[in-house]
N, CA, C and O of each residue as an XYZ file, in Angstrom:
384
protein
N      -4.922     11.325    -23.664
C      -4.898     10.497    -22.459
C      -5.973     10.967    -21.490
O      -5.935     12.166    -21.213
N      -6.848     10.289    -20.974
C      -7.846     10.211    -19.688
C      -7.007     10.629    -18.650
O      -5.890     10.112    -18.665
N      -7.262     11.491    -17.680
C      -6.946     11.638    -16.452
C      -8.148     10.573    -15.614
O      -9.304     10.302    -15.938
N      -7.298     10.116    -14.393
C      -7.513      9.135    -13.343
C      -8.364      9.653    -12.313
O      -8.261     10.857    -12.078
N      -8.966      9.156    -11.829
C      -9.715      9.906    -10.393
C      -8.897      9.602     -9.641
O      -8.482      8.446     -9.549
N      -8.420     10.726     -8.828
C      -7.015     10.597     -7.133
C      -7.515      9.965     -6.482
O      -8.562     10.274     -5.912
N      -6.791      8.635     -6.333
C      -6.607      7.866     -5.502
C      -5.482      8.320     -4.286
O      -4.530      9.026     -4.621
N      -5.615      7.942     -3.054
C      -4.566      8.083     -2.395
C      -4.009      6.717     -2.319
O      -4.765      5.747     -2.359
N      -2.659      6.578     -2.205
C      -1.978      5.016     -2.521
C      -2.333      4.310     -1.700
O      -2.445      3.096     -1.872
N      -2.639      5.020     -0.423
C      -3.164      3.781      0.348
C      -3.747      2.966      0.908
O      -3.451      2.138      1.769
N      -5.366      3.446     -0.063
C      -6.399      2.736     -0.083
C      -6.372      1.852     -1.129
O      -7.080      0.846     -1.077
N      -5.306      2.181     -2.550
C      -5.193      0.960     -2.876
C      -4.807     -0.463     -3.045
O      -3.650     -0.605     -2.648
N      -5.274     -1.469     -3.439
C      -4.852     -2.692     -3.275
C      -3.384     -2.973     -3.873
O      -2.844     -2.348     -4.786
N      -2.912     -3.956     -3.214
C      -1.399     -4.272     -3.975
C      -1.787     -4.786     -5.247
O      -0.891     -5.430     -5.793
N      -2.284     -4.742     -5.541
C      -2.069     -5.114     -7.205
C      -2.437     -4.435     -7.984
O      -2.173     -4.709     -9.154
N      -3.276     -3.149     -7.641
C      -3.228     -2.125     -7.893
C      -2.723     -1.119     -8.247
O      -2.764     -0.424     -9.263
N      -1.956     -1.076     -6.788
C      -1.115     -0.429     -6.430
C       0.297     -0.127     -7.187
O       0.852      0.962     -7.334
N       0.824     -1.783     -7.744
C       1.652     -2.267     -8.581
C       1.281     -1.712     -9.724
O       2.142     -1.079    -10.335
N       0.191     -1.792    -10.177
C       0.012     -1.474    -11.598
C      -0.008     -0.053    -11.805
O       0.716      0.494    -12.637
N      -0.698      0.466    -11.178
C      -0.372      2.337    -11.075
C       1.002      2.686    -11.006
O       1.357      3.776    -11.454
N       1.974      1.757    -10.409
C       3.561      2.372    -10.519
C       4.013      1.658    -11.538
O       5.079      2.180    -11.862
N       3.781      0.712    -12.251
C       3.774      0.459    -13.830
C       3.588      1.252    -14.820
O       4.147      1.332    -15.914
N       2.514      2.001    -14.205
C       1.944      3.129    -15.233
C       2.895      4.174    -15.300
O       3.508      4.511    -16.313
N       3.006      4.783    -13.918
C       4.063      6.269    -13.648
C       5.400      5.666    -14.577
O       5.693      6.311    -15.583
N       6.232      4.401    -14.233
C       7.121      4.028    -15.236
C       7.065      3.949    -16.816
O       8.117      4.141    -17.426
N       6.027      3.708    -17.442
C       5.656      3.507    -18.295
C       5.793      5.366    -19.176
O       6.472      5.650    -20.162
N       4.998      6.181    -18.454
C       4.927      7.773    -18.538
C       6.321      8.332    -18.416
O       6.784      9.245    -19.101
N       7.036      7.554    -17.292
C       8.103      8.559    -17.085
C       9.433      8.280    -18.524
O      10.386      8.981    -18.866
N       8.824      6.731    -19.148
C      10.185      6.268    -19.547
C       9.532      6.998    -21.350
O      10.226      7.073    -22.365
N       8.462      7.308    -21.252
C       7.958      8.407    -22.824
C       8.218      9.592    -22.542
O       8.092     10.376    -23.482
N       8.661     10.168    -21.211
C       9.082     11.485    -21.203
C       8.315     12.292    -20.608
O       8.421     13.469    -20.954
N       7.378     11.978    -19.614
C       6.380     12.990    -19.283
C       7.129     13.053    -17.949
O       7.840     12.229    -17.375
N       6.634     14.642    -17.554
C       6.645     15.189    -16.490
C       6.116     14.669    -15.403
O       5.088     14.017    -15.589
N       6.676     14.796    -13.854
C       6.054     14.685    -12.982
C       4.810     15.079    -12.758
O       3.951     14.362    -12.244
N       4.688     15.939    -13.034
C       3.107     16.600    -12.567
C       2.100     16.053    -13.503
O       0.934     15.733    -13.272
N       2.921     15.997    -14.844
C       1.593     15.342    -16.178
C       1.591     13.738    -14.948
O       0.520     13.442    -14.418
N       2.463     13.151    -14.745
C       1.862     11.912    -14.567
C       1.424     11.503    -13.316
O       1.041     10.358    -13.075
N       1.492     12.798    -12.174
C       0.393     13.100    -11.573
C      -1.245     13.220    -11.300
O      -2.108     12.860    -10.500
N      -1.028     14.125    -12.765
C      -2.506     14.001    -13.230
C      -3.085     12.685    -13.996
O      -4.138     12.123    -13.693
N      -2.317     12.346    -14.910
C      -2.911     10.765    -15.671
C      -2.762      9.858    -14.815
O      -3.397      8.850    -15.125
N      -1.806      9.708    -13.209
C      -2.254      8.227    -12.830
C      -3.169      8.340    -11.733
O      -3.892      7.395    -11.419
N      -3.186      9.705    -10.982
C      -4.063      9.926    -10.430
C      -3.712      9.396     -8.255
O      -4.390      9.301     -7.232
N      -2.209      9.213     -8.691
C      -1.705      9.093     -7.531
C      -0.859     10.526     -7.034
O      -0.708     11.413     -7.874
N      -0.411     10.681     -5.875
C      -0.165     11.544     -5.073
C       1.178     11.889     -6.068
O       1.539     11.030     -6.872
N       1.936     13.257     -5.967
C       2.960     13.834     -5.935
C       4.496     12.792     -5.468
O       5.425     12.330     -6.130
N       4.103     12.760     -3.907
C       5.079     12.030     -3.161
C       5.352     10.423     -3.907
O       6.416      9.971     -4.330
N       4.024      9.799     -3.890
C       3.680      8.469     -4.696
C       4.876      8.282     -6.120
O       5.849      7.546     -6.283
N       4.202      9.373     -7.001
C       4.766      8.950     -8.022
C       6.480      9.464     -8.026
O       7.318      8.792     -8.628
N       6.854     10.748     -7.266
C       8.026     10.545     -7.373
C       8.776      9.496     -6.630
O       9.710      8.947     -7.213
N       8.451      9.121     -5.303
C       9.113      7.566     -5.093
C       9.119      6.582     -5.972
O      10.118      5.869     -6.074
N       8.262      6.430     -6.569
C       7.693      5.519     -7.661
C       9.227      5.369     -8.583
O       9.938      4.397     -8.839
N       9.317      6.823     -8.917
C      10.174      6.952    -10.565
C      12.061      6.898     -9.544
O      13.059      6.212     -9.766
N      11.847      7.700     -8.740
C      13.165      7.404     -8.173
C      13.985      5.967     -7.908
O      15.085      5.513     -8.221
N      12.601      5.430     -7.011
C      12.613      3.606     -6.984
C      13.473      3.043     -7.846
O      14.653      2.710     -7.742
N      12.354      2.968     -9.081
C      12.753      2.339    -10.404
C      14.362      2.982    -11.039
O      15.091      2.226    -11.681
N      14.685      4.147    -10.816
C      16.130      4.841    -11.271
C      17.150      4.065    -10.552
O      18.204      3.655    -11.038
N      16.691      3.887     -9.224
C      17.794      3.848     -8.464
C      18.249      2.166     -8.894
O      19.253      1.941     -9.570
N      17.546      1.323     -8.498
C      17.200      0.070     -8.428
C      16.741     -0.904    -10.017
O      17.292     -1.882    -10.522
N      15.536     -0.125    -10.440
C      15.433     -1.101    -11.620
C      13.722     -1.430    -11.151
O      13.301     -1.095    -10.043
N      13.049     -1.972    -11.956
C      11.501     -2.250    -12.172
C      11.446     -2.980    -10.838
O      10.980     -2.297     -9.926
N      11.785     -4.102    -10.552
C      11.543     -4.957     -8.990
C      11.410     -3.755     -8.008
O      10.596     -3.890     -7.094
N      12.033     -2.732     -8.083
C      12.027     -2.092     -6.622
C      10.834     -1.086     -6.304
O      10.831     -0.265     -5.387
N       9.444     -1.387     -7.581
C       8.397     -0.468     -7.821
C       7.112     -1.534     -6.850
O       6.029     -1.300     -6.313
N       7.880     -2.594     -7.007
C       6.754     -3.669     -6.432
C       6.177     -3.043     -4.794
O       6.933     -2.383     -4.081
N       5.122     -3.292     -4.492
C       4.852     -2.737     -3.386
C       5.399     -4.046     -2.153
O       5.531     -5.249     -2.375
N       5.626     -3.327     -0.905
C       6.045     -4.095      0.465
C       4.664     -4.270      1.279
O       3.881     -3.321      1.242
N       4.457     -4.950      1.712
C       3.607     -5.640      2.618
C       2.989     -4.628      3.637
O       3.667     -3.987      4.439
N       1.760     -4.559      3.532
C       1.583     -3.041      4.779
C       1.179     -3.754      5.755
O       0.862     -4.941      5.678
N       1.163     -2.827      7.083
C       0.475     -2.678      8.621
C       1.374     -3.845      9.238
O       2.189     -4.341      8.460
N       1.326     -4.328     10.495
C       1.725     -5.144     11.573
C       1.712     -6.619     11.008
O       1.144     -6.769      9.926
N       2.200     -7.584     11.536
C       2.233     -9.059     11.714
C       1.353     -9.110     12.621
O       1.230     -8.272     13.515
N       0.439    -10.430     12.413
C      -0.530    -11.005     12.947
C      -0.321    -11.421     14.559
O      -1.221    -11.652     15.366
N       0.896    -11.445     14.756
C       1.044    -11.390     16.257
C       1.967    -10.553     16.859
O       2.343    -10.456     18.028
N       2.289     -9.913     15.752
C       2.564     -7.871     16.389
C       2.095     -7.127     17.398
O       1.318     -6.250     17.020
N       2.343     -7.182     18.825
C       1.659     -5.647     19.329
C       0.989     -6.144     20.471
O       0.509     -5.338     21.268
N       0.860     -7.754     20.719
C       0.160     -8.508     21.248
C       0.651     -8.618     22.772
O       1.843     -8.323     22.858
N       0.148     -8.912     23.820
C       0.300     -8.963     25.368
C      -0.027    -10.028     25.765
O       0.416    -10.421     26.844
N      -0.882    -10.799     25.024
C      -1.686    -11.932     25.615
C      -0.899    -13.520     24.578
O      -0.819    -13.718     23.366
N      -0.596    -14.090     25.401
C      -0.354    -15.408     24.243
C      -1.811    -16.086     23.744
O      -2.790    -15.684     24.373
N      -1.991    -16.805     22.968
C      -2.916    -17.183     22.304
C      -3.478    -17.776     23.381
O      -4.627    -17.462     23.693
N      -2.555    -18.998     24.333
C      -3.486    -19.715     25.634
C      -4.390    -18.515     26.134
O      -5.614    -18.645     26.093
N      -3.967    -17.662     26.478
C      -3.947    -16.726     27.582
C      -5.148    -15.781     26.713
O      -5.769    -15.153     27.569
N      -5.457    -15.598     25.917
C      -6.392    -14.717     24.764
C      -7.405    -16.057     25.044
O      -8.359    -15.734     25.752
N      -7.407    -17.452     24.652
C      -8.512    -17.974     24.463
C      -9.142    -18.261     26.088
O     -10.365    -18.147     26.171
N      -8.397    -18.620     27.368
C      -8.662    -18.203     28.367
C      -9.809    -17.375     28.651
O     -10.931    -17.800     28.923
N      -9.409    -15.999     28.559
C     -10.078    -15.108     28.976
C     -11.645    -14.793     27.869
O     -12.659    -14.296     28.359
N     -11.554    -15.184     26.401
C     -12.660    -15.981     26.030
C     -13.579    -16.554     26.740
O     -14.690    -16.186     27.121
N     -12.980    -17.493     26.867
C     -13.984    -18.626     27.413
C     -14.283    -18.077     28.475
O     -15.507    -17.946     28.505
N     -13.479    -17.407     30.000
C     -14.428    -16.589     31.082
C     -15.550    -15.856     30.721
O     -16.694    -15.936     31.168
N     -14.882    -14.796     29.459
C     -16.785    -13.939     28.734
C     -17.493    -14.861     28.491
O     -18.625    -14.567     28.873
N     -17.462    -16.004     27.985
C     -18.454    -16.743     27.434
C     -19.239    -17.225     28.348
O     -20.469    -17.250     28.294
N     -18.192    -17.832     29.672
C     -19.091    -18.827     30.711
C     -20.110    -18.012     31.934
O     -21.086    -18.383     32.586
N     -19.122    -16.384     31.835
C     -19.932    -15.657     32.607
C     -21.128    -14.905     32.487
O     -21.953    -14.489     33.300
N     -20.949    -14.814     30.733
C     -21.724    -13.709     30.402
C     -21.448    -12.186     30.530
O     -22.669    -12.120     30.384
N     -21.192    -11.373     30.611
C     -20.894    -10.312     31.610
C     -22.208     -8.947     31.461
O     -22.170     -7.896     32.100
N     -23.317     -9.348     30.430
C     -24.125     -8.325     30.886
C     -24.798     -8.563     31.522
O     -25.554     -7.702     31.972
């Protein structure tokens, strides 16, 4: 088996992402060790044991990855009127 170049999980893509914890399942259910499938998937320690616990606890669906970072209007102060508003003042004033 090829060892993986370390990725950290969370630069990778979800479908990626998915497939690398396909893999750790795949390793864990032939019998390899944590640490061997450390090294062959090339994800973190923490990664793959959530990974294998996931899948124990739950079953293959629960390996799927969840949706990262904020909602698109998460965190926000300004309503959209009120955001395009103050737009259009930079625009009409210029400000440099």
């Amino acid at each position: 088996m090829r060892c993986m170049e370390k990725d950290g999980a969370i630069f990778l893509t979800m479908k990626r992402l998915h497939e690398r914890r396909k893999q750790v399942v795949r390793f864990h259910r032939k019998g390899y060790g944590v640490m061997q499938i450390v090294e062959l998937s090339g994800l973190s320690y923490p990664a793959v044991r959530g990974a294998i616990d996931r899948f124990e606890e739950v079953g293959i669906a629960a390996i799927k990855p969840a949706t990262r970072g904020k909602h698109a209007s998460q965190g926000r102060y300004l309503t959209e009127e009120q955001e395009r508003a103050i737009r259009q003042i930079i625009y009409d004033k210029r400000p440099e």
